[in-house]
N, C-alpha and C positions, 0 to 999 in steps of 0.2 A: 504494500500500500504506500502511494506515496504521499509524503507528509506537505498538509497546505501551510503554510506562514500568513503568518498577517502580519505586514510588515508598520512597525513603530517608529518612524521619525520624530526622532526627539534629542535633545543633549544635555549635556550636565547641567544639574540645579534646577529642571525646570519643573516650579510649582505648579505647574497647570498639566503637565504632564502626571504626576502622580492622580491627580483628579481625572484624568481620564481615565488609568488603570481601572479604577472602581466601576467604570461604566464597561470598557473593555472584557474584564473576564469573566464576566458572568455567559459570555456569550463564546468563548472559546471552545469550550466544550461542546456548546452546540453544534458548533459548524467544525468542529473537531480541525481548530486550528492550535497553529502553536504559536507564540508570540515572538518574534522576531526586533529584536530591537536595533535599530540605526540612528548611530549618532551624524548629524548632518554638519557638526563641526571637523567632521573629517572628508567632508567635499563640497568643492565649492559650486558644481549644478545647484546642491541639494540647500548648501546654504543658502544659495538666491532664491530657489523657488519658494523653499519653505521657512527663511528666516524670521520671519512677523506671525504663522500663522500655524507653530510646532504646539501643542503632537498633532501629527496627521497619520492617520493608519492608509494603507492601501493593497493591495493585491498583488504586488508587482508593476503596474503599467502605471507608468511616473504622472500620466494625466489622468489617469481616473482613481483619485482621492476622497479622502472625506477629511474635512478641517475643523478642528477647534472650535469654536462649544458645539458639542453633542450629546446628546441624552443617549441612553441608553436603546431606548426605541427605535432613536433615528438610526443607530450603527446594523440595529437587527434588520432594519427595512432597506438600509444601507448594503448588507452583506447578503440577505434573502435574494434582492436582483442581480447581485453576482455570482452567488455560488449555486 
């Protein structure tokens, strides 16, 4: 079986980042993801795209993200259209 990631752009210290975790893992399980964390302080595409508007979770494809505040709901209605 191969293993899906959900990928976490995020980097050191950030408080907003932790408040998504809570939203994040309840939903892991469901979609039987594993959480993948990227620090975007170590590229700088990822710095530009994502500097103002970290944590973003995504799938892999750099343009279809989900940004910063999101409810719990949103990421499930979010992840249900993708997976």
């Amino acid at each position: 079986m191969v293993e899906r990631k959900l990928i976490f752009y995020t980097t050191l210290g950030c408080s907003l980042c932790e408040k998504a975790k809570v939203e994040i893992w309840p939903l892991l399980e469901k979609y039987q993801l594993t959480l993948q964390p990227v620090d975007i302080a170590d590229d700088e595409q990822l710095s530009r795209l994502f500097g103002w508007s970290i944590p973003v979770v995504g799938l892999g494809v750099i343009e279809d993200v989900l940004c910063w505040p999101f409810a719990r709901e949103e990421l499930d209605h979010w992840l249900s259209e993708r997976l």
